[in-house]
N, C-alpha and C positions, 0 to 999 in steps of 0.2 A: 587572146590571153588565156592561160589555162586555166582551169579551175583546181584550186588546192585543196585537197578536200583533208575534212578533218576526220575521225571515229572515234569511237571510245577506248582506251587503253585495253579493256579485257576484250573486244571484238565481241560482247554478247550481245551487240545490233545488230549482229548478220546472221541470217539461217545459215549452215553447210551449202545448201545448194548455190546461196551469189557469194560463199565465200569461195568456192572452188572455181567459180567464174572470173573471179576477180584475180585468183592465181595463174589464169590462163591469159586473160587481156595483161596482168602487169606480173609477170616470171619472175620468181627471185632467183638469183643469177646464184651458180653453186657453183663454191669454190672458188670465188672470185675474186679474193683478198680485200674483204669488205670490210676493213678495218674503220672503214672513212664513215660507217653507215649514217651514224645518228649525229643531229646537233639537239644541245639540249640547253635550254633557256627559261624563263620566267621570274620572279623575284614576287614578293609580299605574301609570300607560302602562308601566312598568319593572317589575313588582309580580311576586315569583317565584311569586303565587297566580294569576293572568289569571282564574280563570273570574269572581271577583266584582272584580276591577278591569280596568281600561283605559276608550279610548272609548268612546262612544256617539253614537246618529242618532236622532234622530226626524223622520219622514215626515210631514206634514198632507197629501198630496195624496192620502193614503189614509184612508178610513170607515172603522174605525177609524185612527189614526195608528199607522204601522208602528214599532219600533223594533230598532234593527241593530247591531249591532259595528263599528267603525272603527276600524282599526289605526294609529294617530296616533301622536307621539312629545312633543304635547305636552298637560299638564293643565291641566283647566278649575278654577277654583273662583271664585265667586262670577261674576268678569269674562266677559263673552262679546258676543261682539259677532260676526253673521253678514251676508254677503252673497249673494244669489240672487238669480237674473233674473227678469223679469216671470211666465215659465212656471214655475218654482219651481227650478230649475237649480243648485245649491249652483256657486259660483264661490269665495268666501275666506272664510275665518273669523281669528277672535284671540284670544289670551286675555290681552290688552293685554301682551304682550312683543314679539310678532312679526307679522304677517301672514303666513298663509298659501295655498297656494294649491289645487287641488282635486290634488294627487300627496302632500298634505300638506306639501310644503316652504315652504323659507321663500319667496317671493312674490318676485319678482325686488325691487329696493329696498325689500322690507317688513320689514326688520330693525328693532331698536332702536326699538318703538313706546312713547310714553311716556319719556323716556330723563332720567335723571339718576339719583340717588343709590338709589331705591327698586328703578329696575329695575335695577340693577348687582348689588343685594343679591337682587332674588328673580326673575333672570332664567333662573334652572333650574328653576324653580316656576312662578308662575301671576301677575299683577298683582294685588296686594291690595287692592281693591277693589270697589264696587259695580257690578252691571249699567248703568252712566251712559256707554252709548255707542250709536248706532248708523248704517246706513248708509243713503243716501238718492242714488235715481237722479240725478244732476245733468241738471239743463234742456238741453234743447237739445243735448247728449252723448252719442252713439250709444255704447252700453255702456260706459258712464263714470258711476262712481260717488263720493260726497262722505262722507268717515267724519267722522261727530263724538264724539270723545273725551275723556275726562276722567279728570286723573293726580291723582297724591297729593303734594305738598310733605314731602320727607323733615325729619323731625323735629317737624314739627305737627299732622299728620295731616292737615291740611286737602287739602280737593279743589280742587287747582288745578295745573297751568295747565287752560286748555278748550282743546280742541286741533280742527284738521280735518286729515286728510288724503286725498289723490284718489287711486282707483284705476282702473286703464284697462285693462278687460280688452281691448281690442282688441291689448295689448300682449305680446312674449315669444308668439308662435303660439297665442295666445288664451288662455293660461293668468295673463295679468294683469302688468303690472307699476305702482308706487308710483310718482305722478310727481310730488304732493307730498305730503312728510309731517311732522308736528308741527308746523303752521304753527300759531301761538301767535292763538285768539280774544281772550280776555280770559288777563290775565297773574295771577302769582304774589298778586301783591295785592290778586286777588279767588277769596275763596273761593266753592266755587260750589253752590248745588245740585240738586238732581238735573234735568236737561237735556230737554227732551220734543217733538217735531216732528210739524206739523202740514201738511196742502197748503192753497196760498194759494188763493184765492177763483178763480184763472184757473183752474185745475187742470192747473197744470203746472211751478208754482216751488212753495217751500215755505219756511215760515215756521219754525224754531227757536228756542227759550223757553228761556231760565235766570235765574233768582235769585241772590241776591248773598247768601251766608250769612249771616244774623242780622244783616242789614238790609232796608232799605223798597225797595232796587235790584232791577228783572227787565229784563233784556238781551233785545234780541230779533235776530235774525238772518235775514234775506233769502237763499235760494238760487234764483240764477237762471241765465240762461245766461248771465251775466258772471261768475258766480264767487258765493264768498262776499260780500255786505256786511252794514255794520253796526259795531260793534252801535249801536241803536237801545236808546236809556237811557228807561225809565218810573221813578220814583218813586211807589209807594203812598202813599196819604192817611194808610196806618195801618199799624202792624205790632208785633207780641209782642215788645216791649221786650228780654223775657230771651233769653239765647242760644239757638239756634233750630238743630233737629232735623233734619240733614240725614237727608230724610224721600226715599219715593219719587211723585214727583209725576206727574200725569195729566192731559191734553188730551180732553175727550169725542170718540167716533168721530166724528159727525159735524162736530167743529172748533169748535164754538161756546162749549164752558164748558172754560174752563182750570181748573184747580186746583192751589196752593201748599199744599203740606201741611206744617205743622210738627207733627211726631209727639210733640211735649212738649208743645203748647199750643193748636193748633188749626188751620181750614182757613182758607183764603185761597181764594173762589170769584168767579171772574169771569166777564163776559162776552168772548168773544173777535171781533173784528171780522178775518175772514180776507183781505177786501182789502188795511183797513190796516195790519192788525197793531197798534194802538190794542185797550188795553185799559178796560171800563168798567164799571158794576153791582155794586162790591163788596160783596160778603156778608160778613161774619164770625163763625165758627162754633167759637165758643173751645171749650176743653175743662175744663169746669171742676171733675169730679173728680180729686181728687190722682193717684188713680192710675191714671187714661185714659191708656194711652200706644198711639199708634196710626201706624208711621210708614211704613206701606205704602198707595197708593191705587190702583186699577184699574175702569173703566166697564166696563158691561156694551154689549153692543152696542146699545142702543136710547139710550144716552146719557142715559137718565133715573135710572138706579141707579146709585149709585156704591158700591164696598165697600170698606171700611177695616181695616186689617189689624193687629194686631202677632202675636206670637209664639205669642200663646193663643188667641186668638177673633178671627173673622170677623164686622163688621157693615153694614149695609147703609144706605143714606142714599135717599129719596127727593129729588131735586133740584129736581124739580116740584109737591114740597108746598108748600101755603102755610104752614107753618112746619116748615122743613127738620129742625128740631131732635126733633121729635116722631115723623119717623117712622125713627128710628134703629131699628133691631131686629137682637138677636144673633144669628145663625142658626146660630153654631156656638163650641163651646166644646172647646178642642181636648182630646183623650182622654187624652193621658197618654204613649200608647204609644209604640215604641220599636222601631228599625228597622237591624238585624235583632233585634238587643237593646240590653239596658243596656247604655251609657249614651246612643246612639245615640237621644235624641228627635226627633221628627218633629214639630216645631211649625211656622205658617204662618213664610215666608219671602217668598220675593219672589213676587212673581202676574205673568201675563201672560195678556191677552185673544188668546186662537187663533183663528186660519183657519179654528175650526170653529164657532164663537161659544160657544165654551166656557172658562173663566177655571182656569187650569193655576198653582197653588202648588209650587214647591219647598219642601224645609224644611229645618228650624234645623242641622241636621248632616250627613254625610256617610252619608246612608241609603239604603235601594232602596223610597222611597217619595215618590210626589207625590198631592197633595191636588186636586181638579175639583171647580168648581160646573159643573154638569150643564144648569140653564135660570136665568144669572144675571138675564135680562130681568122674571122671575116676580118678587112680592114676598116676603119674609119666606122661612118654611122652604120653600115653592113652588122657590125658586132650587134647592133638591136639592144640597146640598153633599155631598160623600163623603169623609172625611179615610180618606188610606190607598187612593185609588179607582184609584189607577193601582200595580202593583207594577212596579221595573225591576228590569233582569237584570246591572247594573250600578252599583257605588255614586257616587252625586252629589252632590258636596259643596255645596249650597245652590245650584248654576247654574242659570240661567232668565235667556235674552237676554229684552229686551223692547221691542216694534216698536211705531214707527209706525204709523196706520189709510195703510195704503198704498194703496187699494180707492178710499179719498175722492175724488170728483170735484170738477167744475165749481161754483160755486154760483150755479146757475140762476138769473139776471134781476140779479143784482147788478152792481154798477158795473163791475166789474173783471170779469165775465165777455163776456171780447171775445174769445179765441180760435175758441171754439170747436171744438175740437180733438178733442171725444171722442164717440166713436161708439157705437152700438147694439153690445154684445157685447165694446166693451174690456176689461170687467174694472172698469171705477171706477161708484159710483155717487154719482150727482150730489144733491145738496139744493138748495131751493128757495127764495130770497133771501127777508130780510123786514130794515126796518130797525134798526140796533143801536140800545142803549142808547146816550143822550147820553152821553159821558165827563166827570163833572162834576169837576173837581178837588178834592181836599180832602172827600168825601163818600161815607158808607162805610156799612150796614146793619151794625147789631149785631144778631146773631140771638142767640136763648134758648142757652144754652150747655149742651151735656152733661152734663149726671149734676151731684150738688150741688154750690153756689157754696163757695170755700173761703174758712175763716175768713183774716183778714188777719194774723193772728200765726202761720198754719200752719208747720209745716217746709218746706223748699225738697224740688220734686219730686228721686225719685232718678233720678241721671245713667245714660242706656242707651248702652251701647257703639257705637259709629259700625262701619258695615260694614266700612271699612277697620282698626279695631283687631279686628273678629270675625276679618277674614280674616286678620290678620299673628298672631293668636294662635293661630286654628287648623291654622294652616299650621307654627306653629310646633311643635305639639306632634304634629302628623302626620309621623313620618315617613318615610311611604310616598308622601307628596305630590314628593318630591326626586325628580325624574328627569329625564334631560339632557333638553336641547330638541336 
C-alpha cells in the first residue's frame, strides 16, 4: 500500500533543497489539462476539537496525491464542485451556497448559488445534495469558465432547477469574479438527473447530458464560444416505467458510451455521437433481482469496464462482452467496518475516476476513510480494490467532486474535426473516428437481465433514500456540521 502523505498548506516544512527533489521524484505534468487536480473536503471548520475536523486538499499533481489542511470557513458534505486551470492551479471551489475564491472568500458576485427556500434554510451549512455539478473551460474564453449546477425544489426533494453560471477569472486582479449566475437550463418542472459532460468531436466545445427523472426525456447542451445552447430534447424508444433512481450517471473517457443509470431498475447504455450529439444503439440492462440496488456508476479509463456501486458491494460490467449481462462480477463485498468507530460505517459512496487512472470512493458517513481501485482497467479481482486504502487526517462526510474526462481530444478523421487545434504535448488525447451507430427510432436491445427474473405478484422493491434526504438528515443530526460561512 502507498503511503499518502500529508504537508503543510504553505510548504514552510521543506528546505528548497528536498523541495526540488521532491519535484524531480514526483514532476508536475505541464500543460496537461489538469483541471481534475484537487478534491476538496472536511466539514466542522468551527469545531472546538480542529485536529479531526476542518478542511481538507488533495493534491493529484503529486505520486502519491498529497493531502493538506485548508483553513476555510466553509463545510463540504456531499456538494462540491471545483475549478482549476489547465496546469492544475486551484482557482474557486463551492459547496453549492457560495462561490469561492482561492483567499477563500466569497468570489466577487459568487454569493447566493442555488438560491430559494433550501439555501436560506441551510446556507450556514453545506447545499444538501448530490455531487451533480461541475465546471467546464468555456470555448473560445481566455480563462473563463461555464459551471453547471443542480438545486433541490424545497418541499419535494426533487432536483431542479439545472442551472449554469460563468466565472471570469480574468476578473477582480485575477482572483475571479461571477458574471453570470443561476441562469435557469431547464426549469422547476423538470426534475432532473444526475448531469455528465463530454468534449465535442472538435475538441474544443462540449457536449452536456441530463435526463428527465422518471421519464423517457435526455436534454442535451452545446457549450460553445457563443454561450450556452439548447437544450436539444431526445425521447428514448423505452424506459422503466416505475419511478426511477436518481442514480449517478457516466459518459465513458473516451466519449463514446453514455450511460443512464437507474439504480432501482437498471442501465440505459448508449452509443454517443460526439459531433452530433445524437444519441443511438440502446442497450437495456434491467435488474432483475429484487434486491439489486446499484445507483452509482464510474468507467475505468480504458472505457471498457464500467463499475456499479451501491452502499455494500462493488461490481464490474464488461461493456465489450458479447453478452454484457454475463460478465458482471463482484469484486468487493464491503467489510462491515467502521471509521474511526461505531457507528461511523464506511460503505461505497460516490466514486470518481482520478488524474491517476485510479477510481477514488468516498463513504456512507462522515469518516477518515476512502475506498481505491488500484488497476480498474484489469478484470474481476485483478482491478485490486482496497476498502479502507486511503486513511485521512480529517473527517469527510461522504464529499467526492466528480469530473469531466477533460484530457479528451479531437476525434481524429470525423466530420466535425475541422479545427485542428491540438498539438503534440497539449495535454488532451485525441481518438480515432469510426462511423456511429444508425439512430433507429423506436428500437432498443433487451439484454439478459441481473440476477433472477422476479415473480409478477412479488412485493414492490424497497424505497432507497435520494442523496438529498441522506444529506438534509445527516446534516440534521450533525451538529458540528453548523458553522458560519
Amino acid at each position: 500500500m502507498p503511503v499518502w502523505e500529508c504537508y503543510s498548506q504553505t510548504g514552510l516544512s521543506f528546505n528548497m533543497k528536498g523541495f526540488i527533489i521532491m519535484l524531480i521524484l514526483f514532476p508536475l505534468a505541464a500543460d496537461a489539462q489538469q483541471h481534475d487536480n484537487f478534491q476538496l473536503y472536511g466539514y466542522g471548520n468551527n469545531s472546538p476539537v480542529p485536529a479531526l475536523f476542518g478542511g481538507m486538499a488533495v493534491d493529484y499533481s503529486f505520486q502519491p496525491p498529497k493531502f493538506y489542511p485548508q483553513k476555510r470557513k466553509v463545510d463540504f458534505s456531499f456538494y462540491s464542485g471545483i475549478g482549476s486551470d489547465s496546469s492544475g492551479h486551484l482557482m474557486f471551489y463551492t459547496n453549492g451556497i457560495s462561490i469561492r475564491d482561492t483567499t477563500h472568500k466569497v468570489m466577487l458576485y459568487g454569493d447566493t448559488l442555488n438560491p430559494g427556500l433550501i439555501w436560506q434554510q441551510w446556507k450556514d451549512d453545506a447545499y444538501p445534495n448530490g455531487p451533480f455539478c461541475f465546471s467546464l473551460p468555456s470555448p473560445g474564453k481566455q480563462n473563463q469558465y461555464t459551471f453547471f449546477h443542480l438545486a433541490i425544489e424545497y418541499g419535494t426533494g426533487l432536483s431542479s432547477p439545472f442551472y449554469y453560471t460563468v466565472v471570469d477569472m480574468n476578473g477582480n486582479n485575477g482572483l475571479g469574479k461571477v458574471t453570470m449566475k443561476n441562469k435557469i437550463l431547464l426549469p422547476t418542472s423538470v426534475s432532473c438527473t444526475s448531469p455528465v459532460a463530454v468534449k465535442h468531436g472538435n475538441g474544443r466545445d462540449w457536449w452536456v447530458i441530463i435526463g428527465e427523472l422518471s421519464s423517457p426525456y435526455l436534454y442535451t447542451f452545446l457549450l460553445d464560444p457563443t454561450g450556452v445552447n439548447g437544450p436539444f430534447k431526445t425521447e428514448m424508444p423505452y424506459w422503466y416505467s416505475a419511478q426511477e433512481y436518481q442514480s449517478i450517471n457516466a459518459i465513458s473517457p473516451d466519449g463514446n458510451t453514455y450511460v443512464r443509470s437507474d439504480g432501482e431498475h437498471g442501465l440505459y447504455i448508449f452509443d454517443f455521437d460526439r459531433c452530433s450529439g445524437a444519441f443511438s444503439n440502446l442497450r437495456l440492462l434491467p435488474f432483475n433481482e429484487p434486491d439489486f440496488f446499484s445507483f452509482a456508476t464510474v468507467f475505468a479509463p480504458d472505457s471498457r469496464h464500467l463499475y456499479m456501486s451501491s452502499w455494500s458491494f462493488v461490481t464490474q460490467l464488461d461493456l465489450s462482452a458479447p453478452d454484457i449481462a454475463a460478465s458482471l462480477d463482484t469484486i468487493a463485498y464491503f467489510d462491515g467496518k467502521a471509521s474511526p468507530n461505531e457507528p461511523f460505517l464506511t460503505g461505497f459512496f460516490i466514486p470518481n475516476l482520478g488524474p491517476d487512472g485510479k477510481i477514488y470512493y468516498s463513504t456512507t458517513n462522515g469518516t477518515l476513510s476512502w475506498h481505491i481501485i488500484h488497476s480498474p482497467d484489469l478484470p474481476g479481482v485483478a482491478a485490486d480494490i482496497e476498502q479502507h486504502g486511503i486513511d485521512l487526517t480529517k473527517y469527510n462526510n461522504g464529499t467526492m467532486a466528480i469530473y469531466p474526462n477533460y484530457r479528451l481530444g479531437e476525434w481524429e478523421g470525423a466530420p466535425c474535426d475541422t479545427l485542428n487545434g491540438q498539438k503534440p504535448g497539449d495535454g488532451f488525447s485525441k481518438t480515432s473516428w469510426f462511423p456511429p451507430a444508425e439512430s433507429k427510432i423506436g428500437q432498443y436491445k433487451l439484454l439478459p437481465g441481473i440476477g433472477q427474473a422476479r415473480e409478477k405478484d412479488d412485493t414492490p422493491r424497497k424505497r432507497h433514500p435520494t442523496m438529498a434526504e441522506m444529506a438534509i438528515e445527516r446534516a440534521a443530526q450533525a451538529p458540528i456540521l453548523n458553522s458560519k460561512n
